[in-house]
N, CA, C and O atoms as a CHARMM CRD file, in Angstrom:
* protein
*
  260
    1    1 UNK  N    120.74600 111.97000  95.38200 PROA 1      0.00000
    2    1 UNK  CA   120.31300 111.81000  96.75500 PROA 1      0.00000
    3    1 UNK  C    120.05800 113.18100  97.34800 PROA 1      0.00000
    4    1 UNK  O    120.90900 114.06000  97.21700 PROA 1      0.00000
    5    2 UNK  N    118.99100 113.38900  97.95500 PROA 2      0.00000
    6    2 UNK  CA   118.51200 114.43700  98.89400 PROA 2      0.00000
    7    2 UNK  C    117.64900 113.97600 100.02600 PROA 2      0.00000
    8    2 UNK  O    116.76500 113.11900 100.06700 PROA 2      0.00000
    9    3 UNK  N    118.34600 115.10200 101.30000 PROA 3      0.00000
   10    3 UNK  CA   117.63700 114.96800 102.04700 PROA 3      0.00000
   11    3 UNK  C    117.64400 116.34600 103.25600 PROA 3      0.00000
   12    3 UNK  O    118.49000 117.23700 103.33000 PROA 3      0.00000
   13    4 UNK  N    116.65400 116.19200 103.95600 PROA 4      0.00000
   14    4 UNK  CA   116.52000 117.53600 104.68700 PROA 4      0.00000
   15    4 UNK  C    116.27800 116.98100 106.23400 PROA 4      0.00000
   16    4 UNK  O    115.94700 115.85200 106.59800 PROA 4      0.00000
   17    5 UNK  N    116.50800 117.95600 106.87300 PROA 5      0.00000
   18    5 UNK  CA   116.42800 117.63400 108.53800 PROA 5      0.00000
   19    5 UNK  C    115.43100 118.52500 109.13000 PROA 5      0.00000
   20    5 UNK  O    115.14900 119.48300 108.41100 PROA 5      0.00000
   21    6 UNK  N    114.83900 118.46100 110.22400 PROA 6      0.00000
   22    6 UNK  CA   114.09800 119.67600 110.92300 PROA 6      0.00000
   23    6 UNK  C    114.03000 119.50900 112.11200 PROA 6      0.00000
   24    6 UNK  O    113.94200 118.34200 112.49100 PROA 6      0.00000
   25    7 UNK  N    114.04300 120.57300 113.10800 PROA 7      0.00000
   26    7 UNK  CA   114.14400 120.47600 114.68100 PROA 7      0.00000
   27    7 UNK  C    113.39900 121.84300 114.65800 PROA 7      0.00000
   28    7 UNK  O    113.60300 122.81100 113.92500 PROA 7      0.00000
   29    8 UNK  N    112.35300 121.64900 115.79000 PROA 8      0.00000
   30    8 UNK  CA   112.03500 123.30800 116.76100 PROA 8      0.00000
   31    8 UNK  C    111.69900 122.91900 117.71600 PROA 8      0.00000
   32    8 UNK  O    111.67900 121.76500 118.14300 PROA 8      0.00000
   33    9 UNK  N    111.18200 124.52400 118.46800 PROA 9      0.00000
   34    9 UNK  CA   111.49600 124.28200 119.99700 PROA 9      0.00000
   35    9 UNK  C    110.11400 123.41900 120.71000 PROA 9      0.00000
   36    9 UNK  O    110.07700 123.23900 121.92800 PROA 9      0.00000
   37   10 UNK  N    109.10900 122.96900 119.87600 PROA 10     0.00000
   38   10 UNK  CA   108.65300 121.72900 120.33800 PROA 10     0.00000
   39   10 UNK  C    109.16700 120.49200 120.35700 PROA 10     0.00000
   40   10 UNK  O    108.34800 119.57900 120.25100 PROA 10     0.00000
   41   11 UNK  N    110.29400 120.21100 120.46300 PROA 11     0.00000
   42   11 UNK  CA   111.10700 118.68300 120.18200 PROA 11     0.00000
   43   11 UNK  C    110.83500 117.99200 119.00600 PROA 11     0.00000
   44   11 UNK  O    111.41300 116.90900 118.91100 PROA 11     0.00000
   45   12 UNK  N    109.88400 118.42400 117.79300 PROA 12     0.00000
   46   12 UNK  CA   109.40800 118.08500 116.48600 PROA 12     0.00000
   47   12 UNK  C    110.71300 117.82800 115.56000 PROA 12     0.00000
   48   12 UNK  O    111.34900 118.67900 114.93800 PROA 12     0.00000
   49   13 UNK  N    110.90100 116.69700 115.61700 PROA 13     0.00000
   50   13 UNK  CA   112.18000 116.20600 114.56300 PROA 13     0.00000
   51   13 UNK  C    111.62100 115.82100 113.32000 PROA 13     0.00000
   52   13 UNK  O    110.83800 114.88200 113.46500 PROA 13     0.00000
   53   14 UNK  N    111.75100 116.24000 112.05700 PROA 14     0.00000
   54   14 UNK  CA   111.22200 115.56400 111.02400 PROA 14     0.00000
   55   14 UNK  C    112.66000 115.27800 109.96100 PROA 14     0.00000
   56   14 UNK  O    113.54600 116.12800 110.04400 PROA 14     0.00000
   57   15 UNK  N    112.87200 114.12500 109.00500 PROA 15     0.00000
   58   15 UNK  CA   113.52600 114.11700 108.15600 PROA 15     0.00000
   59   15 UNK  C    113.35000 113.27400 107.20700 PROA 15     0.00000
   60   15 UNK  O    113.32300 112.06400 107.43200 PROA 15     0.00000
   61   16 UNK  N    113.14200 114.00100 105.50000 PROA 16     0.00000
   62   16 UNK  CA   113.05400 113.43900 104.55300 PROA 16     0.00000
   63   16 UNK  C    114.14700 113.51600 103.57900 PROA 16     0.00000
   64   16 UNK  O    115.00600 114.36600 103.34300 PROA 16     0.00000
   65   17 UNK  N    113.83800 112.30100 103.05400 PROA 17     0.00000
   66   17 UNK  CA   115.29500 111.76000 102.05900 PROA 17     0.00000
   67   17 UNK  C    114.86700 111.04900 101.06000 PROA 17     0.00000
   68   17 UNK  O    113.92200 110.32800 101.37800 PROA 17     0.00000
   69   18 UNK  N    115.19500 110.97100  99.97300 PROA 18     0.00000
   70   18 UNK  CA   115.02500 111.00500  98.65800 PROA 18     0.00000
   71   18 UNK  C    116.27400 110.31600  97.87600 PROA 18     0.00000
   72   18 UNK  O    117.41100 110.37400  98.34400 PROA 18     0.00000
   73   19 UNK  N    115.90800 109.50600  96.36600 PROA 19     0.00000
   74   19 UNK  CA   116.86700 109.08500  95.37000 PROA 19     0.00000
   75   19 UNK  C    115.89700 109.16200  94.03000 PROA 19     0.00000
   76   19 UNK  O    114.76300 108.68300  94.01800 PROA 19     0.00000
   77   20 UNK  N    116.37400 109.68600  93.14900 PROA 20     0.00000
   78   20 UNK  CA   116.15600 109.67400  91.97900 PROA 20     0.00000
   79   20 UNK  C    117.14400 108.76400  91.02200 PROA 20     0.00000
   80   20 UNK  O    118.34700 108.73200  91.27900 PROA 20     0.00000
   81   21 UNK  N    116.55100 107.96400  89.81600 PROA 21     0.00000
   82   21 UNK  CA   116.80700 107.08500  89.16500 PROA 21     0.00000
   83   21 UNK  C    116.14800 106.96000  87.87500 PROA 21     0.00000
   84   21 UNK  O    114.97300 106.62900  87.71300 PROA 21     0.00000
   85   22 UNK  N    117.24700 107.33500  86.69500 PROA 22     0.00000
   86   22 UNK  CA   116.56900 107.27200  85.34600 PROA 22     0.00000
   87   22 UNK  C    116.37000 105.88600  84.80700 PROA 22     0.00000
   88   22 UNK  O    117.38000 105.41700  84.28400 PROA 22     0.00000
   89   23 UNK  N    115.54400 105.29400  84.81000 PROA 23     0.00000
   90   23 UNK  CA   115.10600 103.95000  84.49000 PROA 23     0.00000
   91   23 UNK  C    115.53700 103.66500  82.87800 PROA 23     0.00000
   92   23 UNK  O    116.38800 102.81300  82.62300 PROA 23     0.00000
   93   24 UNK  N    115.12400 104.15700  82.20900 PROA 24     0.00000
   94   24 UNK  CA   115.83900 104.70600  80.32800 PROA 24     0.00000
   95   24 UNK  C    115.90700 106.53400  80.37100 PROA 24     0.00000
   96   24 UNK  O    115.69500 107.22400  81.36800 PROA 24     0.00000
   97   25 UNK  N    116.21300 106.95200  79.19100 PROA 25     0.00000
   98   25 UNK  CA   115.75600 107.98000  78.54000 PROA 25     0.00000
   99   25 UNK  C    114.47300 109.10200  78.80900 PROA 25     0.00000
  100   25 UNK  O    113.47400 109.05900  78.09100 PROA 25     0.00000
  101   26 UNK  N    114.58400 109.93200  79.72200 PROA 26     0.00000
  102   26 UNK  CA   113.33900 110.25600  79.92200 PROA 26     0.00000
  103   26 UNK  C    111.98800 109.91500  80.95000 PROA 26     0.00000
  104   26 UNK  O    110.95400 110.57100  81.07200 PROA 26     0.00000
  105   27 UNK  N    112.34000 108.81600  81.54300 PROA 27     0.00000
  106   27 UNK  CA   111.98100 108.02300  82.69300 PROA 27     0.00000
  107   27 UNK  C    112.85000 108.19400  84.17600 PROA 27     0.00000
  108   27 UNK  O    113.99200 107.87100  84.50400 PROA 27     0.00000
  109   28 UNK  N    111.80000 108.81900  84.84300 PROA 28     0.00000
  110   28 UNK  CA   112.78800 109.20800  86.19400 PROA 28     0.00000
  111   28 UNK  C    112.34100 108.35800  87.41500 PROA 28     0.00000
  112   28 UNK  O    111.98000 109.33400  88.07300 PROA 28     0.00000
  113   29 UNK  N    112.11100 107.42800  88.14300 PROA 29     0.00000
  114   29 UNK  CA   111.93500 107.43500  89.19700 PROA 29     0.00000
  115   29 UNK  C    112.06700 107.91000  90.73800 PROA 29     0.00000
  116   29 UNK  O    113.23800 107.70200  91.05700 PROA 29     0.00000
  117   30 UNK  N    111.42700 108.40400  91.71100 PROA 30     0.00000
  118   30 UNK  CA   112.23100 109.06500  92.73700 PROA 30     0.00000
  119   30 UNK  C    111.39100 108.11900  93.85600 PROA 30     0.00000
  120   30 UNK  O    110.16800 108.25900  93.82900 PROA 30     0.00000
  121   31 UNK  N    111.86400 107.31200  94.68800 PROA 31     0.00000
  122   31 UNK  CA   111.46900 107.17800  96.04900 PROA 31     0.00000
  123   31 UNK  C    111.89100 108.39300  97.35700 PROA 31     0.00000
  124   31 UNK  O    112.99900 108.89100  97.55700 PROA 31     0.00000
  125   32 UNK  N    111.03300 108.55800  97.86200 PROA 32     0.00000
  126   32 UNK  CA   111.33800 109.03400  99.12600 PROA 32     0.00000
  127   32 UNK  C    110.63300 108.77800 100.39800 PROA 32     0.00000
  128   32 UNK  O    109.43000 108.51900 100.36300 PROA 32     0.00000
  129   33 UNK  N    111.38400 108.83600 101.71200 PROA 33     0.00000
  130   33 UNK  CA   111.23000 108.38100 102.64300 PROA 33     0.00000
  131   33 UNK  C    110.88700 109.07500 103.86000 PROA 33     0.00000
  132   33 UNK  O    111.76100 108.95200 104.71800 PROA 33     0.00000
  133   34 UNK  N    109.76700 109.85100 104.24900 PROA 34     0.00000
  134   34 UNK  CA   110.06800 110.54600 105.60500 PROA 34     0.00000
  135   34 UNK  C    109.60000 110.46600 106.74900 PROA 34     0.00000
  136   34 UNK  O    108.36900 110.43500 106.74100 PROA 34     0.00000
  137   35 UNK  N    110.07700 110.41700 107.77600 PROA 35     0.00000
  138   35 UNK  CA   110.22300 110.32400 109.29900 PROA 35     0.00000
  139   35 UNK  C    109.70200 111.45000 110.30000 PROA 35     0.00000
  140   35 UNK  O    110.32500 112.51100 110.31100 PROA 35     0.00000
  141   36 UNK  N    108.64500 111.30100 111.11000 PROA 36     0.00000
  142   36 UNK  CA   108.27800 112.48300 112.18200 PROA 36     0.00000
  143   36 UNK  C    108.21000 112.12000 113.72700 PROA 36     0.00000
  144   36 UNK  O    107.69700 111.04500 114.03800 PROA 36     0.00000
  145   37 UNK  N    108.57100 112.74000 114.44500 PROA 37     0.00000
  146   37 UNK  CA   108.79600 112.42300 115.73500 PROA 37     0.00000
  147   37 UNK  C    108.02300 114.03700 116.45900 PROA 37     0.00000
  148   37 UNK  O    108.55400 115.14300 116.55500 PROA 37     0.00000
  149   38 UNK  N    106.41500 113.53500 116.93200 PROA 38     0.00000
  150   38 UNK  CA   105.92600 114.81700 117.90100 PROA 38     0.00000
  151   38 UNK  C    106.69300 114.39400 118.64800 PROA 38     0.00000
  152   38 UNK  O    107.00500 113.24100 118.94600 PROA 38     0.00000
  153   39 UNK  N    107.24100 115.98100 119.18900 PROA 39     0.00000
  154   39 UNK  CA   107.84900 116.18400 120.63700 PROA 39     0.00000
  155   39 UNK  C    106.54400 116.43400 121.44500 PROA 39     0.00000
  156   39 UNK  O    105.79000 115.47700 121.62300 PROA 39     0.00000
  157   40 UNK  N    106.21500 117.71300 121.96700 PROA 40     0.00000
  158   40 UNK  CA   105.14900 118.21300 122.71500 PROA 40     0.00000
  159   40 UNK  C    103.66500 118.24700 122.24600 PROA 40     0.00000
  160   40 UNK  O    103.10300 118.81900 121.31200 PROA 40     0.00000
  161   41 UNK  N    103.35800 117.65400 122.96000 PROA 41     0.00000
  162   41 UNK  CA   101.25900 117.46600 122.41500 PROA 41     0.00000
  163   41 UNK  C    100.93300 118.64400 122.13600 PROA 41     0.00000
  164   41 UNK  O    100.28500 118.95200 121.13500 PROA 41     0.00000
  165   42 UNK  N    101.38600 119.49600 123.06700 PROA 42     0.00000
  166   42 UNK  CA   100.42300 121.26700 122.89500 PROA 42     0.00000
  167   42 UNK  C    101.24500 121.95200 121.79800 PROA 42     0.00000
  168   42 UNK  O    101.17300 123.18100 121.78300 PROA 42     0.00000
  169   43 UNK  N    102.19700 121.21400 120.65900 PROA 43     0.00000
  170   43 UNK  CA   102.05700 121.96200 119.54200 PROA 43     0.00000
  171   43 UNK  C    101.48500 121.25500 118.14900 PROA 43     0.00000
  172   43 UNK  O    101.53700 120.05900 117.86200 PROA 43     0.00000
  173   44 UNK  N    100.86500 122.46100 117.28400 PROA 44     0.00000
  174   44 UNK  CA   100.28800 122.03600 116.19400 PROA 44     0.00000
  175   44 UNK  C    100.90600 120.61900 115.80000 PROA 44     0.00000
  176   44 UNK  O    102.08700 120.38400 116.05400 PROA 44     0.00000
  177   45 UNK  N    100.03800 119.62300 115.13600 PROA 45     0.00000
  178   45 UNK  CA   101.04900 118.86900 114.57700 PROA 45     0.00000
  179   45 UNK  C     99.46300 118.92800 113.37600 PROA 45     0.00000
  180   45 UNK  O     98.29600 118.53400 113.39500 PROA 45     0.00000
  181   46 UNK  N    100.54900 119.80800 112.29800 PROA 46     0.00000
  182   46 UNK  CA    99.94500 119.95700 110.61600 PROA 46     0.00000
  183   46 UNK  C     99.81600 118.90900 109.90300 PROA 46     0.00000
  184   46 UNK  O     99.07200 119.06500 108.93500 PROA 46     0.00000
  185   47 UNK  N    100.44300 117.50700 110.07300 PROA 47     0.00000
  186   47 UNK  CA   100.65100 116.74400 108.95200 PROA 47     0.00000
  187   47 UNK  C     99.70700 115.75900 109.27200 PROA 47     0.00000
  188   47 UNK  O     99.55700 114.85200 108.45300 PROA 47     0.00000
  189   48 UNK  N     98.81000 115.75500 110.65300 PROA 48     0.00000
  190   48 UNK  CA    97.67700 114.93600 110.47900 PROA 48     0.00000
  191   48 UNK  C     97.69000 113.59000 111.31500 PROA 48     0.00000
  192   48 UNK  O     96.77900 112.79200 111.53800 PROA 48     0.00000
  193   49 UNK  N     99.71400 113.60300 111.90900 PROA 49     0.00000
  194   49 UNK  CA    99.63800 111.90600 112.11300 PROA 49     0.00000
  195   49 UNK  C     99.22700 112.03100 113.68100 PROA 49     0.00000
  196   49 UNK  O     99.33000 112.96100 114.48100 PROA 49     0.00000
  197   50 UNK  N     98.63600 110.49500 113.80700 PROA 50     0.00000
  198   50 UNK  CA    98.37400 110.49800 115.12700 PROA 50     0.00000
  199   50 UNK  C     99.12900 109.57600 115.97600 PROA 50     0.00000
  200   50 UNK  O     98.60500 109.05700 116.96200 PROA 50     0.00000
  201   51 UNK  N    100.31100 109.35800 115.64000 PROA 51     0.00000
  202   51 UNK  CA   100.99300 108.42300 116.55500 PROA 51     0.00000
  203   51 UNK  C    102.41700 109.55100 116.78900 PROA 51     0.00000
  204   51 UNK  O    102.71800 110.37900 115.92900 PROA 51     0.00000
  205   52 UNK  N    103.28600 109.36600 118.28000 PROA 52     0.00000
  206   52 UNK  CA   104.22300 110.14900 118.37900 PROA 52     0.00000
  207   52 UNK  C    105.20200 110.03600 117.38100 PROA 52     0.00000
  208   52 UNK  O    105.63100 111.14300 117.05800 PROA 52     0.00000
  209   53 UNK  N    105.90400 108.74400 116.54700 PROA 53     0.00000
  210   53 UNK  CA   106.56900 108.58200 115.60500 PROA 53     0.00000
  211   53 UNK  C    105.71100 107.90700 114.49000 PROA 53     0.00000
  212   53 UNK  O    105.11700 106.85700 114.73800 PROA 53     0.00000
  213   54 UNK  N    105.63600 108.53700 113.18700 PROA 54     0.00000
  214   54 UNK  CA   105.31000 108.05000 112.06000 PROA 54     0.00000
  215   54 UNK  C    106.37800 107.97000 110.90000 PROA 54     0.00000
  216   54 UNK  O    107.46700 108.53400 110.79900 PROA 54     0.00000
  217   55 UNK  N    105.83600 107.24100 110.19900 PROA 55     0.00000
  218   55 UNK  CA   106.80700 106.87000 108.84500 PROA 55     0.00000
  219   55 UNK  C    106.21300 107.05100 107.56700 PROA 55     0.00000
  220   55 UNK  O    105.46400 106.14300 107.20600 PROA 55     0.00000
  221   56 UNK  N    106.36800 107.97900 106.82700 PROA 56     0.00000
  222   56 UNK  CA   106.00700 107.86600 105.27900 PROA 56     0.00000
  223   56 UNK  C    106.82000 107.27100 104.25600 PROA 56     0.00000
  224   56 UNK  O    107.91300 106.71400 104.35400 PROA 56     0.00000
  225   57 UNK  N    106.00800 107.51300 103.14200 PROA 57     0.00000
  226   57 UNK  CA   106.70300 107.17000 101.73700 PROA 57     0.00000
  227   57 UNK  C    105.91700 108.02000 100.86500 PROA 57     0.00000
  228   57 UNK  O    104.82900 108.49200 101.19200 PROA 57     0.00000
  229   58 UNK  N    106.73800 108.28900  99.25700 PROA 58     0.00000
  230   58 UNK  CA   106.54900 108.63700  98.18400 PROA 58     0.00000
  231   58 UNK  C    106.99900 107.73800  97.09900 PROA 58     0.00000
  232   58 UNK  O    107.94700 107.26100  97.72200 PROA 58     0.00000
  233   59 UNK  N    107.03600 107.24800  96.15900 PROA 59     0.00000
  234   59 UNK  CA   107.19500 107.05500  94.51500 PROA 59     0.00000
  235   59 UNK  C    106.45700 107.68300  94.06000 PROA 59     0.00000
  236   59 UNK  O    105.32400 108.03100  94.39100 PROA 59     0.00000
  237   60 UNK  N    107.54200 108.02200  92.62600 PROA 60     0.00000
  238   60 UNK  CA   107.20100 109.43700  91.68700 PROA 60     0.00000
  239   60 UNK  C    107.52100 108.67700  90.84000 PROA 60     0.00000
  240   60 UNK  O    108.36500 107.80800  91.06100 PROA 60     0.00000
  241   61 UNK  N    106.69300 108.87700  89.21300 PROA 61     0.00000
  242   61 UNK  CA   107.56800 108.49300  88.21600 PROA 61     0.00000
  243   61 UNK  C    107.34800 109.82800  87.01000 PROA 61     0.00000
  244   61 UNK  O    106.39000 110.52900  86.68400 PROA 61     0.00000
  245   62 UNK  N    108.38600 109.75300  86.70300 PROA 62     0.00000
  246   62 UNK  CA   108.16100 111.27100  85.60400 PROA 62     0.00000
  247   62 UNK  C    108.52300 110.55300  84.99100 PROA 62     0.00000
  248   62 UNK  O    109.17000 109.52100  85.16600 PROA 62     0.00000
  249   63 UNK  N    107.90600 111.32300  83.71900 PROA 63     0.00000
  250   63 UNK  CA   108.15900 111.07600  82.29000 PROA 63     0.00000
  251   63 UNK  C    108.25800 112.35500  80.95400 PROA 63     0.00000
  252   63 UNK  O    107.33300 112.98800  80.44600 PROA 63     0.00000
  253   64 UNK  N    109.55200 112.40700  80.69800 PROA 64     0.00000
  254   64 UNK  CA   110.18300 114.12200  80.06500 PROA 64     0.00000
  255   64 UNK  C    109.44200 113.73700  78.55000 PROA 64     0.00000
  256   64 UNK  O    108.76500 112.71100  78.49200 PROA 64     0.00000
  257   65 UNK  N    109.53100 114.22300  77.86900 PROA 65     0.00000
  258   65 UNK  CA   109.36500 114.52200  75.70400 PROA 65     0.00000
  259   65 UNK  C    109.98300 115.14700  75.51900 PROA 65     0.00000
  260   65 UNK  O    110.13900 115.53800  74.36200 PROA 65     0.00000
């Protein structure tokens, strides 16, 4: 399990969190989950979303030799 937090002085809260899971031998799965909350309109918002709270996702699947 991982996960990270973020705050600055635009009220911009972001936090992503994560689980990894070896399915067999060499087979990894990872979901992750992350959360953004614009605080203030007049700062950048880099990640593109256009609503004040958005919700992502990731699945990963690796595979080692």
């Amino acid at each position: 399990f991982n996960a990270q937090l973020s705050y600055d002085e635009g009220k911009n809260f972001g936090v992503a969190a994560n689980v990894a899971y070896e399915i067999v031998k060499g087979l990894k799965v990872t979901a992750e989950v992350d959360y953004l909350h614009v605080g203030e309109d007049t700062v950048t918002n880099w990640t593109g979303a256009d609503k004040r709270n958005s919700i992502g996702g990731v699945l990963r699947f690796q595979r080692s030799f």
